[in-house]
KOLLO-485810 format. One line per 4 residues: their letters; for each residue x negated, y, z of C-alpha. Coordinates in nm, 4 decimals, m for minus. Each point is the difference from the previous one (the first is absolute). Layout:
BEGIN
a = X/Y/Z ~ ...
This chain:
BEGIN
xxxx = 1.1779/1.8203/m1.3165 ~ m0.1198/m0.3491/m0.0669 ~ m0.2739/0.0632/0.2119 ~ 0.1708/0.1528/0.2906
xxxx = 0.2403/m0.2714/0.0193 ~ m0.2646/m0.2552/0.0009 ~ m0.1742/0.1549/0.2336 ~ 0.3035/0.0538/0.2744
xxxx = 0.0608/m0.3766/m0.0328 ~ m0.3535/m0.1193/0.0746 ~ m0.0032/0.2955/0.2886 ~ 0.2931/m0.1982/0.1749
xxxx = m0.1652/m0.2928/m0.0157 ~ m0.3034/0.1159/0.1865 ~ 0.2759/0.1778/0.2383 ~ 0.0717/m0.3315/0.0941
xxxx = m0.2626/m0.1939/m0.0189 ~ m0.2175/0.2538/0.2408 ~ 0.2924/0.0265/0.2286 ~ 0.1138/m0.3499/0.0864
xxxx = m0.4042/m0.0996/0.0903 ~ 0.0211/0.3097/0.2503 ~ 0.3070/m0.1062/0.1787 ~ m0.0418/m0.3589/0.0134
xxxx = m0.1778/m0.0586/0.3683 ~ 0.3686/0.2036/0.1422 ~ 0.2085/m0.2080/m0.2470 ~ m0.2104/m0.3519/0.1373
xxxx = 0.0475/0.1680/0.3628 ~ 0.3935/m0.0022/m0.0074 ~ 0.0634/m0.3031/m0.2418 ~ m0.2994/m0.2782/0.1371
xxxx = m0.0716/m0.2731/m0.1891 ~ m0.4050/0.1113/m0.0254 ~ m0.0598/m0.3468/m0.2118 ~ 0.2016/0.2022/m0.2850
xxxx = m0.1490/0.3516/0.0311 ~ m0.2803/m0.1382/m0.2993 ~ 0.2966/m0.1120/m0.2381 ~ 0.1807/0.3545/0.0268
xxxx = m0.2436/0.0885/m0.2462 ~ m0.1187/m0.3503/m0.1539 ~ 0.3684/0.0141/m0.0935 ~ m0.0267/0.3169/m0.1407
xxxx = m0.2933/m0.1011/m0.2038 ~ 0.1807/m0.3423/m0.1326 ~ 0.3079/0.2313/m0.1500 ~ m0.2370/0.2706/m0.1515
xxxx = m0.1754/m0.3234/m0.1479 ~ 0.3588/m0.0694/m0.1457 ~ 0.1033/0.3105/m0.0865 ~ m0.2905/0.1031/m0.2234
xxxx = m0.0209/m0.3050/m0.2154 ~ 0.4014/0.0216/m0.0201 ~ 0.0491/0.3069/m0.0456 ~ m0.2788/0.0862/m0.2626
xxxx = 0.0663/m0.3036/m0.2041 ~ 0.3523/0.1532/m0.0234 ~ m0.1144/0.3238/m0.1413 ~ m0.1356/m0.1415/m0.2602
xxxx = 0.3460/m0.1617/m0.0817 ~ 0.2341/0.2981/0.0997 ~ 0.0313/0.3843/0.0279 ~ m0.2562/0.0605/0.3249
xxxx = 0.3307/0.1759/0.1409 ~ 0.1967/m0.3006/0.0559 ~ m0.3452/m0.1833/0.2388 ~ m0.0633/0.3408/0.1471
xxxx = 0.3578/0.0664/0.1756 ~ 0.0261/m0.3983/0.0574 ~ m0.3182/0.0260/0.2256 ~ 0.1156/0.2972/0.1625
xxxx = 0.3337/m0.1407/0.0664 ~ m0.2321/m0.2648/0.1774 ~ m0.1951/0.2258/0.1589 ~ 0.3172/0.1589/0.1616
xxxx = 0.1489/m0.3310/0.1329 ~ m0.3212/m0.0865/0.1512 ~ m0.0395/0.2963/0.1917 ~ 0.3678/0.0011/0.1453
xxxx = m0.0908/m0.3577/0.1194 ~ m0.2942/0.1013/0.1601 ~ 0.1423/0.2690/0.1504 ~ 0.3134/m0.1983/0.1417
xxxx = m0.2201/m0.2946/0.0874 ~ 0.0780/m0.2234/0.3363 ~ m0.2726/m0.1652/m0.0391 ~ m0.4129/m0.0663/m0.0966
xxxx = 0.1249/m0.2524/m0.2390 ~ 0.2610/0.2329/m0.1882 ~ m0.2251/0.2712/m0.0029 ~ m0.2600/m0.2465/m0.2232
xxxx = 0.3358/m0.0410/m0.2349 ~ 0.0585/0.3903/m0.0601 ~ m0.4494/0.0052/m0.0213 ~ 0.0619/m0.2150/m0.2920
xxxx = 0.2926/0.1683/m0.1552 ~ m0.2239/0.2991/0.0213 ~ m0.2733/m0.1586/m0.1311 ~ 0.1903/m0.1440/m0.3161
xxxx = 0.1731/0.3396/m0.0693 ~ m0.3182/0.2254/0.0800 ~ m0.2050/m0.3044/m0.2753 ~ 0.2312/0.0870/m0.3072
xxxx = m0.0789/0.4283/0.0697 ~ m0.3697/m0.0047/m0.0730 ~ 0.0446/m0.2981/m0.2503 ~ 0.2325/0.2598/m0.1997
xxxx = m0.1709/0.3012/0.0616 ~ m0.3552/m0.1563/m0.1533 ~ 0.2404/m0.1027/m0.2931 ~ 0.1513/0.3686/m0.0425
xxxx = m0.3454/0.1599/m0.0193 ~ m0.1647/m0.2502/m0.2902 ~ 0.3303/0.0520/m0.1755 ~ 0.0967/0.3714/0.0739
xxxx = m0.3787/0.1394/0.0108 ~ m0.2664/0.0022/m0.2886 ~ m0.3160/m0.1934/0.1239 ~ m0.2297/0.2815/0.0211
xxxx = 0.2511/0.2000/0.3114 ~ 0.0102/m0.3194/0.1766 ~ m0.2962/0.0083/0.2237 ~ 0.1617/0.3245/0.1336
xxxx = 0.3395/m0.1858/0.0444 ~ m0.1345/m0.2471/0.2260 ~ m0.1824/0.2803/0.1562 ~ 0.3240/0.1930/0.1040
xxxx = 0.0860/m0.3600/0.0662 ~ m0.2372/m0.0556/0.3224 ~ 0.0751/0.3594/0.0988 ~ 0.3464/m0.1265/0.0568
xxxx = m0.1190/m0.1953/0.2781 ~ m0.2390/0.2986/0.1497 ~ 0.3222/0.1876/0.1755 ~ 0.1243/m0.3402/0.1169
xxxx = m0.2995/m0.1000/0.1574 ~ m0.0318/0.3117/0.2394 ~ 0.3601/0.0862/0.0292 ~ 0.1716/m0.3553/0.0619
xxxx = m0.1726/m0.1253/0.2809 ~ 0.0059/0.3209/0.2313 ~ 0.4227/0.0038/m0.1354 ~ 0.0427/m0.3518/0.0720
xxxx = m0.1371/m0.0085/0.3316 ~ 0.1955/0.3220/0.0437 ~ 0.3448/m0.1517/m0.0774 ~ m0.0473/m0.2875/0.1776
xxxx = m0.1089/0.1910/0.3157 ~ 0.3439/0.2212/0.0281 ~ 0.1982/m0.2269/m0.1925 ~ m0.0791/m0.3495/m0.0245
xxxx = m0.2356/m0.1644/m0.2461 ~ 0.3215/m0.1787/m0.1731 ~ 0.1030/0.3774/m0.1793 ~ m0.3581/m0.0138/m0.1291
xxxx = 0.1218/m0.2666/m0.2424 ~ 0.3741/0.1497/0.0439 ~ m0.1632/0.3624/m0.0944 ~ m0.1426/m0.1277/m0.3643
xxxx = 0.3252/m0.0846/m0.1166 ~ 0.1329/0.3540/m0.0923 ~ m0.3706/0.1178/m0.0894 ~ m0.0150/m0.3380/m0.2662
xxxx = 0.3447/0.0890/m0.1307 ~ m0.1062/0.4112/m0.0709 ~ m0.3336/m0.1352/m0.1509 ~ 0.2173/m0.2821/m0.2042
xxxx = 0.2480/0.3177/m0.1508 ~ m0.3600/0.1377/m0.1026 ~ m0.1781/m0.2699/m0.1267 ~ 0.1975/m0.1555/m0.1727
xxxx = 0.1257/0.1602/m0.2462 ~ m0.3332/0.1041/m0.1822 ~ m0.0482/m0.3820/0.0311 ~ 0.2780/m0.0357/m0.2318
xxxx = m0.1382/0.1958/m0.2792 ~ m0.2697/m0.2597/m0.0425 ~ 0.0968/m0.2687/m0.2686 ~ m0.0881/m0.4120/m0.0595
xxxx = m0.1937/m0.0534/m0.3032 ~ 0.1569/m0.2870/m0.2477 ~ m0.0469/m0.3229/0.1293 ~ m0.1404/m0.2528/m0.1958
xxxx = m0.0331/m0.4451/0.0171 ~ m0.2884/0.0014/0.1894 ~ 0.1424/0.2320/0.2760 ~ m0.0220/m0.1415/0.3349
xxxx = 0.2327/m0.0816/0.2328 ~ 0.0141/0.0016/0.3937 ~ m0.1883/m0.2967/0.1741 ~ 0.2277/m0.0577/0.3086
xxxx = m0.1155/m0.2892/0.0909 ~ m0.3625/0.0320/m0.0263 ~ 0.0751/0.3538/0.2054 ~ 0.1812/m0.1905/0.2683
xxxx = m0.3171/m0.2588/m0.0011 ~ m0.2164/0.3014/0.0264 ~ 0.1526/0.1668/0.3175 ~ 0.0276/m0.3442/0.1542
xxxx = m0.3335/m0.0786/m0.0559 ~ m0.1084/0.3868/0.1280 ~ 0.2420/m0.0354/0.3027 ~ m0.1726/m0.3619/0.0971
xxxx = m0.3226/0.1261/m0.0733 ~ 0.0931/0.2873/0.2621 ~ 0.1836/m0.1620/0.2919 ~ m0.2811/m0.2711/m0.0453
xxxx = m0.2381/0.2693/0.0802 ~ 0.2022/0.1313/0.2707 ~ m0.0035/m0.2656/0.2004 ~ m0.2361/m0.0452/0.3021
xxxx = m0.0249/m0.3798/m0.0481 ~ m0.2552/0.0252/m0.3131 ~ 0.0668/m0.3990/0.0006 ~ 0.3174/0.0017/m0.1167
xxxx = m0.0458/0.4194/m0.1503 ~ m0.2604/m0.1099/m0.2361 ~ 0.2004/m0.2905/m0.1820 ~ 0.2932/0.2158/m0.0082
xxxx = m0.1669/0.2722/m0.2389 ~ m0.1915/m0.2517/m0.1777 ~ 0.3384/m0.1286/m0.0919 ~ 0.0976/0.3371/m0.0697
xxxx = m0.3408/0.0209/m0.2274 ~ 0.1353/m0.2722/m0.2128 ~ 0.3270/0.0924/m0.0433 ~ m0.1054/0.3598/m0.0503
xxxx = m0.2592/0.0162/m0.2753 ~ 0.1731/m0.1790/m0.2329 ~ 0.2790/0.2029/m0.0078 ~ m0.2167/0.3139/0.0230
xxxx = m0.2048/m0.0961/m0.3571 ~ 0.3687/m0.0593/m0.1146 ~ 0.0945/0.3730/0.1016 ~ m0.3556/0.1673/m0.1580
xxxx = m0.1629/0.0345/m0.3261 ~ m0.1691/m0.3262/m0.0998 ~ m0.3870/0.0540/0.1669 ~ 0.0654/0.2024/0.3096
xxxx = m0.1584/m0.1890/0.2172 ~ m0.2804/m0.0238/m0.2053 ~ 0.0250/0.3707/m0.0323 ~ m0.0406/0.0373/m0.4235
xxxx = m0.0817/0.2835/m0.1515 ~ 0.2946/0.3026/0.0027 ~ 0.3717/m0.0845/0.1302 ~ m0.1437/m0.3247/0.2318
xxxx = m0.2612/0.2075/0.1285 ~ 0.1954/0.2387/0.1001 ~ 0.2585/m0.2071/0.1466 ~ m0.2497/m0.1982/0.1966
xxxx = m0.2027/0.2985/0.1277 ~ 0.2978/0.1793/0.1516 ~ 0.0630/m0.2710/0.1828 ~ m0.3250/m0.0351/0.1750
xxxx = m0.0151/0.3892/m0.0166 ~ 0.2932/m0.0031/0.2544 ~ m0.1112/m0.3222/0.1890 ~ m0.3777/0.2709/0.0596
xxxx = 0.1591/0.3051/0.0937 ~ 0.3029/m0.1446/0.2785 ~ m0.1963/m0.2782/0.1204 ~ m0.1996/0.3200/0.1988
xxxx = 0.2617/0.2187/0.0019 ~ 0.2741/m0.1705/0.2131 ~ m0.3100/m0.0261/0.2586 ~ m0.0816/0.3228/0.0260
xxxx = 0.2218/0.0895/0.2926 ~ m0.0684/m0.2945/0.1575 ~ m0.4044/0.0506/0.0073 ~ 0.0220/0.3688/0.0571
xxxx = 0.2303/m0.0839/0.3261 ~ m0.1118/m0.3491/0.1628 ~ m0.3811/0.0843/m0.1194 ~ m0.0789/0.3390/0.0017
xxxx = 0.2678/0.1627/0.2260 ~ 0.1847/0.2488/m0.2024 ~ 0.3466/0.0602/0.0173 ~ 0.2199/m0.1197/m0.2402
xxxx = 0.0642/0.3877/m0.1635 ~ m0.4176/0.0135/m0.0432 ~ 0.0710/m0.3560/m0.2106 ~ 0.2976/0.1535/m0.1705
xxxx = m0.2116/0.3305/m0.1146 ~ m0.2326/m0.2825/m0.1426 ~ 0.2364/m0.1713/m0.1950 ~ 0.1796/0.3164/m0.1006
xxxx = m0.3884/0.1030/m0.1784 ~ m0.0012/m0.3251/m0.1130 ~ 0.3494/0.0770/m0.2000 ~ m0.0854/0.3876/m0.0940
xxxx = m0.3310/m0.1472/m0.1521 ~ 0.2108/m0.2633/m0.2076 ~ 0.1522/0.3137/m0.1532 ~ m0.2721/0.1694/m0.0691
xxxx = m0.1984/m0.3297/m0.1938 ~ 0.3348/m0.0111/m0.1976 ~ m0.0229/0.3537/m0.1396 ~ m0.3829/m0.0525/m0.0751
xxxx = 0.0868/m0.3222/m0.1820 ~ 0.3174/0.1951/m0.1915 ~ m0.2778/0.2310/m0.0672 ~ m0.2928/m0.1807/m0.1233
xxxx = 0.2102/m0.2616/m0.1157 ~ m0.1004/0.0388/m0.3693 ~ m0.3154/0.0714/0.0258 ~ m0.1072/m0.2453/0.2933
xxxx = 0.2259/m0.2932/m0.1307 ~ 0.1573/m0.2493/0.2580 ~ m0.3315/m0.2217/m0.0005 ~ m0.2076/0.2663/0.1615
xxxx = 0.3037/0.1435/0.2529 ~ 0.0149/m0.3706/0.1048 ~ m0.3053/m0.0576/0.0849 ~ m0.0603/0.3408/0.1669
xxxx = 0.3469/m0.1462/0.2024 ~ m0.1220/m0.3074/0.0754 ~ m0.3510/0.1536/0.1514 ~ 0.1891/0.2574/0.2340
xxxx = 0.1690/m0.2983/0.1217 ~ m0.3516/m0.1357/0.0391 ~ m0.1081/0.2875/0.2419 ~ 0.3116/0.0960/0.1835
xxxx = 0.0251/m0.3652/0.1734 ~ m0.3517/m0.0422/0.0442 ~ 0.0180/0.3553/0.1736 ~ 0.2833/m0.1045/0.1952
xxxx = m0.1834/m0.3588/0.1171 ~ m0.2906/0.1909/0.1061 ~ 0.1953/0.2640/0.1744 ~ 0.1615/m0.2601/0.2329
xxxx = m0.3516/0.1004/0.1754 ~ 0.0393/0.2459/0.2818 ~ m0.3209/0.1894/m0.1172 ~ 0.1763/0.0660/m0.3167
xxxx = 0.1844/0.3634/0.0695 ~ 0.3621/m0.1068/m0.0243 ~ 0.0680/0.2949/m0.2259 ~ m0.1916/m0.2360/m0.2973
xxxx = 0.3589/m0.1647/m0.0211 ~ 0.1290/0.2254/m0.2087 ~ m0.2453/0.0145/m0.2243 ~ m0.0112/m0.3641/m0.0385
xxxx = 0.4090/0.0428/m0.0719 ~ m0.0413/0.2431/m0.2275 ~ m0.2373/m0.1982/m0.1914 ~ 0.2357/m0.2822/m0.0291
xxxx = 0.2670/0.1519/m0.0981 ~ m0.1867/0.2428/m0.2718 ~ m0.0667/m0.3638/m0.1349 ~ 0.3587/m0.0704/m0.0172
xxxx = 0.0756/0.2748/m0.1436 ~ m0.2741/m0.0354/m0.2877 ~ 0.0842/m0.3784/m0.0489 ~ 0.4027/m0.0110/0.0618
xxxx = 0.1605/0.2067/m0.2818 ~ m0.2719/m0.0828/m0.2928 ~ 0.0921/m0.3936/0.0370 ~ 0.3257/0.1199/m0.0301
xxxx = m0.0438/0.2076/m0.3183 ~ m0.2127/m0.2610/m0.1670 ~ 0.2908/m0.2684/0.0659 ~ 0.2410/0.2599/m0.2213
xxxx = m0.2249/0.0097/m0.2603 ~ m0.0919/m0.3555/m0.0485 ~ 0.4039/m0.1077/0.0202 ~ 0.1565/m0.1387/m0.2690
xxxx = 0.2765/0.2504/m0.0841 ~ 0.3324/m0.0773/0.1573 ~ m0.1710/m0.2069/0.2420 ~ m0.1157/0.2702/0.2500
xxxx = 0.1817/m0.1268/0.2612 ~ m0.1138/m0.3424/0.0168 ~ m0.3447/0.1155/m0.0108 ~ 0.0452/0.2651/0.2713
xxxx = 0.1957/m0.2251/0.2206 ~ m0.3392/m0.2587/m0.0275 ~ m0.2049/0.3145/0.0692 ~ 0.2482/0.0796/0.3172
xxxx = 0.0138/m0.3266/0.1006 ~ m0.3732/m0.0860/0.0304 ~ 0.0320/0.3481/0.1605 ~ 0.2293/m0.1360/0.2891
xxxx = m0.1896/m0.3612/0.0850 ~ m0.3528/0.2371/0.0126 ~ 0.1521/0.1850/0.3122 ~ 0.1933/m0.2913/0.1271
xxxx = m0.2797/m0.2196/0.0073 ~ m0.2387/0.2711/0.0601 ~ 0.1568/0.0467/0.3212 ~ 0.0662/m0.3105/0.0934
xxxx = m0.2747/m0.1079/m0.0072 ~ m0.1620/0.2489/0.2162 ~ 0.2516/m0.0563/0.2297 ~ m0.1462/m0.3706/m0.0064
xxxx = m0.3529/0.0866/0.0675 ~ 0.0872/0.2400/0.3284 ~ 0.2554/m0.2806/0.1348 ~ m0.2829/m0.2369/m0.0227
xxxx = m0.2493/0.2134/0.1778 ~ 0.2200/0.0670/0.2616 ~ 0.0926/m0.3690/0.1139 ~ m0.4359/m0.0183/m0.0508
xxxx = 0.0231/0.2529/0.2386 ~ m0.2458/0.2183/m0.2110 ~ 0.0023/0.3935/0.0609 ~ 0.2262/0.1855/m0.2282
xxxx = m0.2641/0.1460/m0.1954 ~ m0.1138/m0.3203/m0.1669 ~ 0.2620/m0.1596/m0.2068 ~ 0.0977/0.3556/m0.0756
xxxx = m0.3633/0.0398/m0.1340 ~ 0.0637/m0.3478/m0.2030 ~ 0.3384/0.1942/m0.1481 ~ m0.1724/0.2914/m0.0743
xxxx = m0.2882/m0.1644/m0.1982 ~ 0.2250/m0.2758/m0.1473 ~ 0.1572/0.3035/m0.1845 ~ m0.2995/0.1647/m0.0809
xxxx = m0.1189/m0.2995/m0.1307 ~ 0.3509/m0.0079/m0.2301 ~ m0.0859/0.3442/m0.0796 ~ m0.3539/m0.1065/m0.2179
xxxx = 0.2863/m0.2648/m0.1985 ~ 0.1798/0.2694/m0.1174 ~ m0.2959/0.2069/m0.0878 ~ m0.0950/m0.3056/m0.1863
xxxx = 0.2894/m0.0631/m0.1894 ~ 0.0636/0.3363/m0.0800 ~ m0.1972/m0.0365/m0.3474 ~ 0.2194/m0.2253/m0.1426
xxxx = 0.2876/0.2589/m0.0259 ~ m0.0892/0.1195/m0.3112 ~ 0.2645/0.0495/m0.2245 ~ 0.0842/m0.2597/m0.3050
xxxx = 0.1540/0.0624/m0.3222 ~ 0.3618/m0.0448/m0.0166 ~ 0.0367/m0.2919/m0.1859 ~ m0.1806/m0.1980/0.2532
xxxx = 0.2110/0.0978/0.2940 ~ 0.1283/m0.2916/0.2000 ~ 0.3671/m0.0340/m0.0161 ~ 0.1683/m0.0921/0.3775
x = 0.2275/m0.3186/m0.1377
């Protein structure tokens, strides 16, 4: 029951997460304010940021019960604002309401399966884990666009309400079964300020890149930079960015994991439709392999977890994030049979799913006990900034190639092999993932 209840909560989640990036072009059509259409989801981003490092430093304090129905009390109040919104700039309000509340879910879900499974079931945990977000990913955009057609895109947000409540009667009370260990002096507590510093620093380091006038972007998110990373080494284990051996590896390598594998992925449509002249269903069948092949990597890893080992899943990740973008550069190229696509999607996202749930299980095992949360928060949060930045980014390099007046293809090609390139880091980091005795686990102060 555990299981099922962790399961419909992260299934919501997706729900909404697929949904809302379907509907937005109607929602920017009625409301205006184009400048903002970017922050709908930056916001988002900034109060999952929040949300993780919040809420799973409070698990580690409290029942997970009390953080779980917090964030999807959240979740709730965000999605009624959407949904009543008059505006572009209320609608980035109820995105970050969202954001914070759908931040604490995962946080607390990661913390309920080191704490309510034994280590050897949890590759197949986070296994079931990505399957939540298989159904999601085919069902929720076709629905969306659905609801929004007959009966305006505001009851997509609207429509989640009662569906988050039924999932909330189910959830949570198998979250409630799982306990707090004792606490003891070196527990640690909740950073506020240096996660305020952090989502400042992420949100600067986005608008900056945002911005068209790279004279005044490019300051901006150095600033961000600086007020950023410091906070950031505050919020991981002591070496992440120098990526040591076991819990800072891991921590470190999801985020560059994520920064690989949506850096290409939020392009897809966009080079299958401006470049190659698909329609946008032949790009959504190409993204919808891309997620089915996720799943699949995540039940090979759950099964050849103990014999492989997360050093050799990682790598094998990272390199299937090596071919898919390269695939995808070269098949910007009209001699290149469009149908190559989806094998270069399914290739990335068989690397996710090698890559994605073993840094999770390795960041379990290396935690100190009682301070799961604080670790899996770091892990989530590196998570987050990977696909912020990751798409920012790429968004940077095709704005600049458009005001060079450069055919679509090339800075697309530059995206593609930027996260190819990406893709050989976190083959090369993968050895250090190897597991450490206990008593040289680094505590999160």
């Amino acid at each position: 029951m555990l299981l099922v209840g962790i399961v419909c909560l992260v299934t919501v989640v997706a729900m909404e997460s697929m949904a809302i990036s379907t509907v937005m072009p109607v929602v920017e059509e009625d409301l205006g304010d184009l400048w903002l259409y970017g922050w709908v989801f930056s916001a988002f981003y900034l109060g999952t940021l929040i949300g993780v490092v919040t809420g799973g430093r409070a698990v580690d304090r409290v029942r997970p019960v009390g953080p779980m129905m917090v964030g999807v009390a959240v979740f709730l109040v965000g999605l009624a604002v959407g949904g009543a919104a008059s505006g572009m700039v209320v609608l980035v309000l109820g995105r970050f309401l969202q954001g914070l509340g759908a931040g604490v879910v995962p946080a607390v879900a990661y913390v309920c399966v080191g704490r309510g499974f034994p280590v050897e079931l949890r590759p197949r945990v986070f296994a079931v884990m990505s399957t939540a977000w298989v159904v999601p990913s085919l069902v929720s955009p076709l629905l969306a666009s659905e609801i929004a057609e007959r009966f305006g895109w505001r009851w997509v947000f609207l429509g989640l309400i009662p569906v988050t409540i039924v999932v909330a009667v189910i959830g949570v009370p198998s979250v409630a079964t799982v306990r707090t260990p004792e606490r003891d002096d070196d527990h640690p507590t909740t950073p506020f300020g240096s996660v305020l510093r952090l989502a400042l620093g992420a949100g600067l380091v986005l608008g900056g890149l945002g911005l068209e006038q790279l004279v005044i972007g490019v300051p901006v998110a150095v600033v961000g930079v600086l007020i950023g990373l410091p906070a950031f080494r505050t919020l991981t284990p002591a070496g992440t960015l120098r990526a040591l051996p076991a819990l800072p590896a891991a921590v470190m390598t999801r985020g560059v994991l994520t920064f690989t594998f949506f850096s290409a992925d939020a392009f897809i449509s966009l080079a299958l439709t401006s470049v190659r002249g698909t329609s946008t269903r032949y790009a959504g069948l190409v993204l919808a392999a891309s997620s089915l092949t996720w799943t699949t990597g995540s039940w090979i890893q759950a099964r050849f977890s103990q014999r492989w080992g997360a050093p050799r899943l990682v790598r094998l990740g990272g390199l299937c994030l090596v071919v898919g973008p390269c695939v995808m550069a070269a098949s910007l190229m009209s001699a290149v049979p469009v149908a190559v696509w989806i094998l270069a999607g399914c290739a990335s996202g068989l690397g996710m799913g090698l890559a994605y749930p073993q840094l999770s299980v390795v960041t379990l095992a290396e935690a100190t006990p009682g301070q799961e949360g604080a670790a899996t928060s770091a892990l989530q949060m590196s998570d987050i900034l990977g696909v912020a930045l990751g798409t920012g980014l790429g968004g940077v390099i095709i704005s600049i190639g458009d005001r060079l007046g450069r055919p679509a293809a090339a800075p697309l090609a530059v995206v593609f092999l930027l996260a190819a390139a990406t893709g050989l880091v976190v083959a090369a980091l993968s050895h250090r993932l190897a597991q450490r005795a206990a008593d040289t686990r680094i505590s999160l102060r």
